[in-house]
N, C-alpha and C positions, 0 to 999 in steps of 0.2 A: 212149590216154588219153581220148578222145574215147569212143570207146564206153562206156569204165566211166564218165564220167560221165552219158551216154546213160541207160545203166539204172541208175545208181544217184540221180539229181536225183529222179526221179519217187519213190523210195520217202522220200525226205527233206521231198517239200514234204508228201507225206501223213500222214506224223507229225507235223505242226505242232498241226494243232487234230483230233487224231485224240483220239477219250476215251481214258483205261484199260481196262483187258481188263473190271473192273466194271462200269463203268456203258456200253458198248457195246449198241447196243438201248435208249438211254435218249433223248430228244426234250431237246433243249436248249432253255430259254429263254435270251432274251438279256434282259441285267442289265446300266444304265449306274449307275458311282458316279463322281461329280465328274470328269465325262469321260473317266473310265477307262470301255472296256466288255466284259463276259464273257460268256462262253457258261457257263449255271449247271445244271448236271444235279445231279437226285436221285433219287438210289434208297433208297428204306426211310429210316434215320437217319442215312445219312450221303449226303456232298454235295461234287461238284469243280467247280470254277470256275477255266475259263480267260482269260488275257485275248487279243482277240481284236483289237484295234489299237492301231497301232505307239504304243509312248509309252517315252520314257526312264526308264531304272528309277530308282523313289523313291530318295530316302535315307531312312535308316534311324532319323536324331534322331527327325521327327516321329512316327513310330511308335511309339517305346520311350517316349514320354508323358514 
């Protein structure tokens, strides 16, 4: 048991804030909104944004306006 988590932790922390196979080769700017903050890559017309520290996820009221 130990072992398999041995090798397999390392490949779970690197998919945290790993981009998509897209925009891979892309330089991150970092983006804060009302203390939320992301790492915001763009390629050409489209654009991913991760967020990048811990915060409990929204609810959903105030979003749907």
């Amino acid at each position: 048991m130990r072992f398999f988590l041995f090798i397999t932790m390392p490949i779970w922390l690197t998919a945290c804030n790993a981009p998509s196979r897209d925009f891979r080769g892309v330089a991150a700017q970092q983006v804060t909104v009302d203390g939320s903050v992301f790492d915001v890559r763009i390629r050409g017309e489209r654009a991913e944004a991760m967020r990048v520290n811990a915060q409990y996820a929204p609810r959903f009221g105030p979003i749907r306006g």
